[in-house]
C-alpha positions as CSV (number, residue, x, y, z in Angstrom):
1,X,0.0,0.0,0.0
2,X,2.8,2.1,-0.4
3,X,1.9,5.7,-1.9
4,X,-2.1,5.1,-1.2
5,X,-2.1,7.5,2.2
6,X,-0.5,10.1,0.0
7,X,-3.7,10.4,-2.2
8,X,-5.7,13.4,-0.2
9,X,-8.5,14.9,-2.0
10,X,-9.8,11.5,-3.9
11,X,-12.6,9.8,-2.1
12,X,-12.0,6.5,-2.9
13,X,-8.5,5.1,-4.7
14,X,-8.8,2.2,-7.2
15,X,-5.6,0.5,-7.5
16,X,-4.6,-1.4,-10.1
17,X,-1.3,-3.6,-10.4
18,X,1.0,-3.9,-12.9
19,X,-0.2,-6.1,-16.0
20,X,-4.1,-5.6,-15.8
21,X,-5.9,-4.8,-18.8
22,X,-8.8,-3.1,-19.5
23,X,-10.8,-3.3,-22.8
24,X,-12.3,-0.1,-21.9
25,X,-11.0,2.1,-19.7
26,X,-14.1,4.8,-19.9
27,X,-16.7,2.0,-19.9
28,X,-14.4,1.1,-16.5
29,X,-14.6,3.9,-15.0
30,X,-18.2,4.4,-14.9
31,X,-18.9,1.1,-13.6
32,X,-16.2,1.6,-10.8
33,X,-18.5,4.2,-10.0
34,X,-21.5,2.8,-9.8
35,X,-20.3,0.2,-7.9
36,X,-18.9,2.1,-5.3
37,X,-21.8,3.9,-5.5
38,X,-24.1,1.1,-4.3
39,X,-21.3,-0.1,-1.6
40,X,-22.7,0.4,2.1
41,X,-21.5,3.6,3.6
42,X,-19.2,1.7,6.3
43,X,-17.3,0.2,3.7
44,X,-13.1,0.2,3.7
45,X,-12.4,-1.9,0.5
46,X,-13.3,-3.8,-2.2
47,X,-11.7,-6.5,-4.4
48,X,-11.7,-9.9,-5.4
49,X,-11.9,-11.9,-2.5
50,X,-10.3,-15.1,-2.7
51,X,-11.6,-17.2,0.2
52,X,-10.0,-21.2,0.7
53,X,-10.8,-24.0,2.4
54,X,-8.9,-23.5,6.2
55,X,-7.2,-20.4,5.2
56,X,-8.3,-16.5,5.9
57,X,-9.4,-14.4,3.7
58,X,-7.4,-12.4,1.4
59,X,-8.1,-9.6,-1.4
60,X,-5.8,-10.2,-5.0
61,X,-4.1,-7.8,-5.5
62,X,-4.5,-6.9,-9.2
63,X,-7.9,-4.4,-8.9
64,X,-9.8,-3.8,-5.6
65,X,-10.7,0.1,-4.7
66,X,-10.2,1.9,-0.9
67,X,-12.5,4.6,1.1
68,X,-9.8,7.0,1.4
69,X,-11.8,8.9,4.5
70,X,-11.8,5.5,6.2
71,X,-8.7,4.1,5.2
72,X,-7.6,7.2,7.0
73,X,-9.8,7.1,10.6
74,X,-8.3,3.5,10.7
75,X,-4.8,4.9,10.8
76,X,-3.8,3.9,7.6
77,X,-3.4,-0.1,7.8
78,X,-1.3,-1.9,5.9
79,X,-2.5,-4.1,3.5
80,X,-1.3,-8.0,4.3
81,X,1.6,-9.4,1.7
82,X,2.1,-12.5,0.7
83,X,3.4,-14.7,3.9
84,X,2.3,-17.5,6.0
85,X,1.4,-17.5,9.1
86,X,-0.7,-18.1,11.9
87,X,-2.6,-15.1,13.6
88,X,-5.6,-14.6,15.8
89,X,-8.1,-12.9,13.3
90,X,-11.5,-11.9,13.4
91,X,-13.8,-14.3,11.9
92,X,-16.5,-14.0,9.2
93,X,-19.8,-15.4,7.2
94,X,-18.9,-15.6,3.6
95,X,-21.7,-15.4,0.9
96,X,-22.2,-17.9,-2.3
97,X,-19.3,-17.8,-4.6
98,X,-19.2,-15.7,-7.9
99,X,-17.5,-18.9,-9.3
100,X,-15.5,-22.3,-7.9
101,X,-16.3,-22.2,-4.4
102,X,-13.8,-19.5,-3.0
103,X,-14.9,-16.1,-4.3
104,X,-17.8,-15.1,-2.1
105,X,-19.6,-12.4,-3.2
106,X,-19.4,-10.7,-0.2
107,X,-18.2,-11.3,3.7
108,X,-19.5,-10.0,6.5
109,X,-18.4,-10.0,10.6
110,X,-18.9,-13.5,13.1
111,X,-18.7,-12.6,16.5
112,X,-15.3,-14.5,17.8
113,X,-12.0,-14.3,16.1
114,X,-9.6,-17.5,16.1
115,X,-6.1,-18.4,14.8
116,X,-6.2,-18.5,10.9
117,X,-3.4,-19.1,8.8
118,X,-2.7,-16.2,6.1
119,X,-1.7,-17.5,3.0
120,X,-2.4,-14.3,0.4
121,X,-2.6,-11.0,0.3
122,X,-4.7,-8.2,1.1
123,X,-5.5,-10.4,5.0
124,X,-5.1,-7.5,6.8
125,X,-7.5,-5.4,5.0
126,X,-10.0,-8.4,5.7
127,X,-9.1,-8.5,9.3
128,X,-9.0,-4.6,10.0
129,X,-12.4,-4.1,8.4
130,X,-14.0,-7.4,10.2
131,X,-13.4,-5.9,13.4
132,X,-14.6,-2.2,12.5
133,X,-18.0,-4.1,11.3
134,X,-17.7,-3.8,8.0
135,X,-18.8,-6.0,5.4
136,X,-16.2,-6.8,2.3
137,X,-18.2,-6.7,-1.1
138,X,-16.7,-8.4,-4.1
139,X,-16.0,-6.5,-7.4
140,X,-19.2,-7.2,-10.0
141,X,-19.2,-9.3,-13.0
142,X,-19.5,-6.6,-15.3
143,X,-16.2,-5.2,-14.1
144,X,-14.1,-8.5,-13.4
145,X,-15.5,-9.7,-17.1
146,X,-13.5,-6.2,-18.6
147,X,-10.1,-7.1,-17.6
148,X,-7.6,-10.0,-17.9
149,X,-4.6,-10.0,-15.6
150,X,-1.1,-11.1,-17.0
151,X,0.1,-12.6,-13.6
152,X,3.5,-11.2,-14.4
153,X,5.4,-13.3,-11.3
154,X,3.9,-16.9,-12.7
155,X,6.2,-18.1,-15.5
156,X,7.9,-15.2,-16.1
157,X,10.7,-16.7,-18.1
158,X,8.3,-18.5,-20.5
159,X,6.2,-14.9,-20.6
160,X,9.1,-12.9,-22.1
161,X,10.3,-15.2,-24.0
162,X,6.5,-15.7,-25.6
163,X,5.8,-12.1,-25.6
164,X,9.1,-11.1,-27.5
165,X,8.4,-13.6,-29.8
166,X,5.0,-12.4,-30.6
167,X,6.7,-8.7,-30.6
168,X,9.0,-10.3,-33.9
169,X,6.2,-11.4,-35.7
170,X,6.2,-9.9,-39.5
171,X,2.9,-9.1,-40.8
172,X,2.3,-9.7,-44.2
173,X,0.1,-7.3,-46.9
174,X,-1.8,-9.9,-47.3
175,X,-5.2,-9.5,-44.9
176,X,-5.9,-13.4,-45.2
177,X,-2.6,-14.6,-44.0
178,X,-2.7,-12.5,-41.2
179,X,-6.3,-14.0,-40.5
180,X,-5.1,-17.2,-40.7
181,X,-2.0,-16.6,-38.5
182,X,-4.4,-15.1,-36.0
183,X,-6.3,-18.1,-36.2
184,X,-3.2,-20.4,-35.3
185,X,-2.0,-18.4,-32.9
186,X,-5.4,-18.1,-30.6
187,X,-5.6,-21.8,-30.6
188,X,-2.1,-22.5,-29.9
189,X,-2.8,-20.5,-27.0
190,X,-6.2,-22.6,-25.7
191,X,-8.2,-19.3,-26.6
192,X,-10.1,-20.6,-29.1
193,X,-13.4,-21.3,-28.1
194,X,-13.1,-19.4,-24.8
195,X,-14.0,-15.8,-25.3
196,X,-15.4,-13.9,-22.9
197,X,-16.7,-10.7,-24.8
198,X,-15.3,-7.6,-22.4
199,X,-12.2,-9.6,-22.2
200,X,-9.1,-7.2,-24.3
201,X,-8.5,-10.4,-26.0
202,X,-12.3,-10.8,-26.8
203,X,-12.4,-12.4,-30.6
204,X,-15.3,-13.4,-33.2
205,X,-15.6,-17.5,-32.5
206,X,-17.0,-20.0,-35.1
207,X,-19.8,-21.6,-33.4
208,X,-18.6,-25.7,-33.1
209,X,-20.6,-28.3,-34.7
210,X,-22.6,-31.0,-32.9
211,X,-22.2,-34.6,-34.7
212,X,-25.4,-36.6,-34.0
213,X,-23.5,-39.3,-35.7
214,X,-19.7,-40.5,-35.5
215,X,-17.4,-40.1,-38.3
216,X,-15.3,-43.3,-37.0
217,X,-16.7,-46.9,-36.5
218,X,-18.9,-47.5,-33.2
219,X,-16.1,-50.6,-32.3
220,X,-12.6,-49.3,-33.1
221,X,-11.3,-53.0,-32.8
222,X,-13.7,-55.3,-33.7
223,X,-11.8,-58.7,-33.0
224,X,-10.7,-57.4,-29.5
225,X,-14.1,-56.9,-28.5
226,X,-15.0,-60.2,-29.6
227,X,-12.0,-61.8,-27.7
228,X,-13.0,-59.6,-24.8
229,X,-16.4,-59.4,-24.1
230,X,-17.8,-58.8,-20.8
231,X,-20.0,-56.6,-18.9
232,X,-19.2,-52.8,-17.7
233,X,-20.5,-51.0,-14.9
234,X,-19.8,-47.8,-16.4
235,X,-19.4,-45.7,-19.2
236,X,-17.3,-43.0,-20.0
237,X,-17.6,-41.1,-23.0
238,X,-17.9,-38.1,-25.5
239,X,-21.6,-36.4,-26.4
240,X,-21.0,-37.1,-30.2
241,X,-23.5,-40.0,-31.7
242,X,-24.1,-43.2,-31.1
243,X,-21.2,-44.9,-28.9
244,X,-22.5,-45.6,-25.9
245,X,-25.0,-47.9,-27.6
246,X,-22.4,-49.5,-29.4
247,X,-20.8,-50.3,-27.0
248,X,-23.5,-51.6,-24.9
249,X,-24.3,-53.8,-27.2
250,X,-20.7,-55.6,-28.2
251,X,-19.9,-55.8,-25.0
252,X,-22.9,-56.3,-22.5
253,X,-23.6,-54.4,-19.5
254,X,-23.7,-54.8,-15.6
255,X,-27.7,-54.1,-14.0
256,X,-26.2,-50.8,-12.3
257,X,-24.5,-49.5,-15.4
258,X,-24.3,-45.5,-15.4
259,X,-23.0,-43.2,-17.9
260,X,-20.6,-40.1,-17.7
261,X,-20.8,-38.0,-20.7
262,X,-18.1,-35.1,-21.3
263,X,-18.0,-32.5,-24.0
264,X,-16.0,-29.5,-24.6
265,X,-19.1,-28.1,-26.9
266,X,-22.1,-27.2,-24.1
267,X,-24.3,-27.3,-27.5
268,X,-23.3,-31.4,-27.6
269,X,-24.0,-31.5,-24.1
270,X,-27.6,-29.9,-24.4
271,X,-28.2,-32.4,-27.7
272,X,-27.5,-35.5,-25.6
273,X,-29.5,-34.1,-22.7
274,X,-32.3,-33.1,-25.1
275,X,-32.1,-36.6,-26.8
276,X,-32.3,-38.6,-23.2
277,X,-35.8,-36.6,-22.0
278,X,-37.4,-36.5,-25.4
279,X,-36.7,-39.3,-28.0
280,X,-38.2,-42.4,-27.4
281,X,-38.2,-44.4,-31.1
282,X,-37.3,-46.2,-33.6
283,X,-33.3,-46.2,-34.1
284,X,-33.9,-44.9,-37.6
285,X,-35.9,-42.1,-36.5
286,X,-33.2,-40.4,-34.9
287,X,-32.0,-37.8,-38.2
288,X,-36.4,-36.7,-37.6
289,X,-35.7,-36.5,-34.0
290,X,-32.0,-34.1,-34.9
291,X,-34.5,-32.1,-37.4
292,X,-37.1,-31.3,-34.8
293,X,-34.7,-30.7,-32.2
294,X,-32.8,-28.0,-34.8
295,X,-36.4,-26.1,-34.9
296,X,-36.7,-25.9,-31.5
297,X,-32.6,-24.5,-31.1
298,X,-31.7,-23.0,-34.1
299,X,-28.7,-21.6,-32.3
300,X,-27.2,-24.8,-32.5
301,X,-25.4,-26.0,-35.5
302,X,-26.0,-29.9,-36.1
303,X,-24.0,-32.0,-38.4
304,X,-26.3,-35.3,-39.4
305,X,-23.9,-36.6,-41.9
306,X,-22.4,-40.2,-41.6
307,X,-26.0,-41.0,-40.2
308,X,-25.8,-44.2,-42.8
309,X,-22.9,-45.6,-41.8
310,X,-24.0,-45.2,-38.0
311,X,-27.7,-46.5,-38.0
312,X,-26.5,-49.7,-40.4
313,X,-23.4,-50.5,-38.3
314,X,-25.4,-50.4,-34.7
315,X,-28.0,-52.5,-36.7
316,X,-25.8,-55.2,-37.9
317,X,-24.0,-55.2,-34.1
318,X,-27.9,-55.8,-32.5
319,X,-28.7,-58.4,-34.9
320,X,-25.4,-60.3,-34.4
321,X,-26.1,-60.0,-30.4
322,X,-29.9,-60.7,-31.2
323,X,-30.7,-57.9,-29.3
324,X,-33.6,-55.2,-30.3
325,X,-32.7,-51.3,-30.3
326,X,-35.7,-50.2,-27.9
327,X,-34.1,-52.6,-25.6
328,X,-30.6,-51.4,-25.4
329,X,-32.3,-47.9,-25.8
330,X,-34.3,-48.5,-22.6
331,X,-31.5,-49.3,-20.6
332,X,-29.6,-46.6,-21.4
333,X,-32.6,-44.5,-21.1
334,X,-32.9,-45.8,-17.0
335,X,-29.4,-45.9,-16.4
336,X,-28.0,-43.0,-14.2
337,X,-26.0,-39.7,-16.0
338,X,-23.7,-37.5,-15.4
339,X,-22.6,-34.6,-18.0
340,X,-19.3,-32.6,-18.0
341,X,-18.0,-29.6,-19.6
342,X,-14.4,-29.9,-20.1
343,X,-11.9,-30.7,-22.8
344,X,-10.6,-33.8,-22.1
345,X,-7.5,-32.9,-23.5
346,X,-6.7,-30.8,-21.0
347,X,-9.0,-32.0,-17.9
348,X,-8.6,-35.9,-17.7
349,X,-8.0,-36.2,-14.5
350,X,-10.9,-35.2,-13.8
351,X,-12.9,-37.2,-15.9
352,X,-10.7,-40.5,-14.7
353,X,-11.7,-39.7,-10.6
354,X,-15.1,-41.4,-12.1
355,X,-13.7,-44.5,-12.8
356,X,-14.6,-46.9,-9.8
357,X,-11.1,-49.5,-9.5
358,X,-12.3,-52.8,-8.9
359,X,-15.3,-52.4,-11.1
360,X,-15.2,-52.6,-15.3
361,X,-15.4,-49.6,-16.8
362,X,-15.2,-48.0,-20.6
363,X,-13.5,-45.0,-21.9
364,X,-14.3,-43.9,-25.1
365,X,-12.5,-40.9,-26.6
366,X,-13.2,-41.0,-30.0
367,X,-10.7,-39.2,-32.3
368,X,-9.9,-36.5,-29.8
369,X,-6.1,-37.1,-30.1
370,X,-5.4,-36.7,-33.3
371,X,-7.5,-34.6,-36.8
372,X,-8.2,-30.9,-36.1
373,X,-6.3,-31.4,-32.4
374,X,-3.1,-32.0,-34.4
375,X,-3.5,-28.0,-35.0
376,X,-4.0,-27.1,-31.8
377,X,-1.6,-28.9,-29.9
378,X,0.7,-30.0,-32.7
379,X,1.7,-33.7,-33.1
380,X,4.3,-34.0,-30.5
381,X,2.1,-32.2,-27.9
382,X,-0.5,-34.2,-28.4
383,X,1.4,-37.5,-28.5
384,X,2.6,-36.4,-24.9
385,X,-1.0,-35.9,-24.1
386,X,-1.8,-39.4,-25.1
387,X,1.2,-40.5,-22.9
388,X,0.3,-38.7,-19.6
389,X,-3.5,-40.0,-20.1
390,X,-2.4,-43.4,-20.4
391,X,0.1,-43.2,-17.4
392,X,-3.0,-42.0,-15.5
393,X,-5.6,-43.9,-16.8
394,X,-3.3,-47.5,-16.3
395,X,-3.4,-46.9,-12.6
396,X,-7.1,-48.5,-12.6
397,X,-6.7,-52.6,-13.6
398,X,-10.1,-52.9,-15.2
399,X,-10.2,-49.9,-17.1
400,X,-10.9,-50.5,-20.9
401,X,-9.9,-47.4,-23.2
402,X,-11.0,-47.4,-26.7
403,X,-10.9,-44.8,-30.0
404,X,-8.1,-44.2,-31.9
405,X,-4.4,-43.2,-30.7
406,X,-2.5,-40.2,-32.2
407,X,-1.2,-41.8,-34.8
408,X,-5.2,-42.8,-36.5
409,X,-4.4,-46.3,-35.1
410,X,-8.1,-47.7,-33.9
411,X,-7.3,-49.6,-30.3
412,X,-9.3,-50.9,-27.8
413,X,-7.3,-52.4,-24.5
414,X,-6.8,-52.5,-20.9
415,X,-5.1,-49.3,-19.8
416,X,-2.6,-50.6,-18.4
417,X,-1.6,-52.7,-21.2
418,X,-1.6,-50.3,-23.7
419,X,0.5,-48.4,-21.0
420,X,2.9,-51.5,-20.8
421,X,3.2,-51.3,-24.6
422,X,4.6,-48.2,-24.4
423,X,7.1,-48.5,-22.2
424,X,8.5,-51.7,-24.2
């Protein structure tokens, strides 16, 4: 807080730290305003409060905004740096988080203090406020969606290096090339796909495509499913078309079979969703069910092609198991869900924490490591991906992964086979 008790006729100091971005600094400026404007009178600060699991309070540094008048009756605190330790505090009631589970919209006093451990800064703020009786209001979405902050002391190395390199980039005279270098360069980044509109780095998106239908076979490996068939108790797989009831067919299922669908498109994850509450058919009838669905969201973008080679292959595989689609289609209809919103690529870990050890589960992931990935990631990334999800997913004995590897191999095995393969 050095400098802030030399500001004397301002009202209220917003202080921003080095490498915060705005994307408009007079749009900013007004709705600091307003905000402060609608703080309670007996307020010393706000920020974004960053509240964790058995550690106190703190206030990140890169934007928050001081009462000057009462920053001054409380003789001028300090504001808490970074440091660890262990302090009796005064305690506090925090409010629902803004997002994740540790940035409460607001805080407000408890009665007793006890020893906390301090962890970030901006604690002492937090503290001197709490025992004044004020409450601690978080900055609105409206301003936190306006800037990004460069986090300057995280990777520092890596961020000089990356920023001087973009620095020597050469722009051509030609407008297309620099579109499509633009292109490469957001998804080499992992921006693609997540714009937030206010952001500075805020960028038209094309809208992703949901496939009702696969573009790769239903069974990657056909003969290792026949050499391998057994029930599964659970299902782990991607939004996109028909693999679940593939699968569920070639290889059986376990009377408490539930499914765990992931997506990084939330328009696939609405289309599966959609398709569970409201189709209930014939299996041929799902391209009708895809055009009625695209009346009723016409914001979503669906690709029905391959839907020959889908319905015929799942028809052949019930016929061989003498099985009937509205049975497999009630089962799967019954059978518990679970949906996630993450790219796998980048989030499996989570995804594997549903896998139950001793029971027999199956991972599908498509063709997510390799085709339009391959430009994201690039091939060597993306063969380390493949690698580290392996090592991870080979830690559970009866886990079955199936899709194709990296290099457009089809494969269906035990994880920790496949894991054993690579090593040898």
């Amino acid at each position: 807080m050095r400098g802030i008790d030399e500001v004397e006729e301002a009202d209220w100091c917003v202080v921003h730290s080095e490498g915060v971005m705005y994307s408009d600094q007079d749009r900013l400026h007004a709705d600091m305003l307003e905000h402060i404007g609608s703080l309670p009178p007996n307020t010393l600060v706000t920020g974004q409060l960053i509240d964790k699991q058995n550690r106190y309070c703190g206030i990140h540094e890169q934007v928050f905004a001081v009462n000057m008048k009462k920053y001054r009756e409380l003789g001028c605190p300090a504001f808490g740096n970074y440091e660890t330790k262990h302090l009796e505090l005064q305690s506090y009631h925090a409010a629902d988080s803004i997002h994740d589970d540790y940035t409460p919209k607001m805080i407000k006093p408890a009665e007793a203090s006890k020893t906390y451990e301090t962890w970030t800064c901006g604690w002492n703020f937090v503290d001197v406020s709490l025992k004044n009786g004020m409450e601690i209001h978080n900055l609105p979405d409206k301003i936190r969606d306006q800037k990004t902050y460069l986090y300057p002391d995280d990777n520092t190395e890596a961020l000089n290096k990356n920023i001087e390199a973009v620095f020597s980039i050469e722009p051509t005279d030609n407008l297309s090339q620099n579109q499509v270098m633009m292109y490469l360069l957001t998804k080499k980044l992992g921006l693609y796909g997540q714009n937030k509109a206010n952001r500075p780095y805020a960028f038209k998106t094309r809208k992703s495509s949901v496939f009702v239908f696969n573009t790769e076979h239903l069974i990657p490996d056909p003969e290792w499913t026949d050499n391998n068939r057994f029930p599964f108790h659970k299902y782990l797989g991607p939004c996109a078309g028909l693999l679940e009831f593939g699968n569920t067919v070639a290889y059986g299922h376990c009377h408490d079979l539930s499914l765990v669908y992931y997506d990084i498109n939330q328009d696939a994850i609405d289309f599966k969703k959609a398709f569970w509450e409201r189709f209930d058919g014939d299996l041929f009838d799902i391209p009708k069910f895809a055009e009625e669905f695209q009346k009723d969201r016409p914001d979503i973008i669906l690709n029905t092609g391959h839907s020959d080679k889908n319905l015929w292959e799942l028809k052949r595989l019930l016929k061989e198991q003498h099985l009937a689609f509205s049975e497999v289609f009630q089962t799967l209809k019954q059978a518990p869900k679970k949906y996630m919103h993450i790219n796998l690529l980048q989030d499996y870990s989570r995804l594997l924490k549903e896998v139950e050890g001793d029971q027999h589960t199956l991972f599908a992931f498509s063709d997510i490591f390799l085709g339009q990935n391959e430009l994201t990631y690039g091939r060597h990334n993306l063969e380390h991906l493949f690698y580290s999800f392996l090592k991870e997913a080979a830690k559970y004995e009866c886990l079955v992964v199936t899709g194709k590897n990296t290099s457009d191999t089809p494969i269906s095995e035990f994880a920790w086979k496949l894991m054993g393969a690579f090593r040898g």
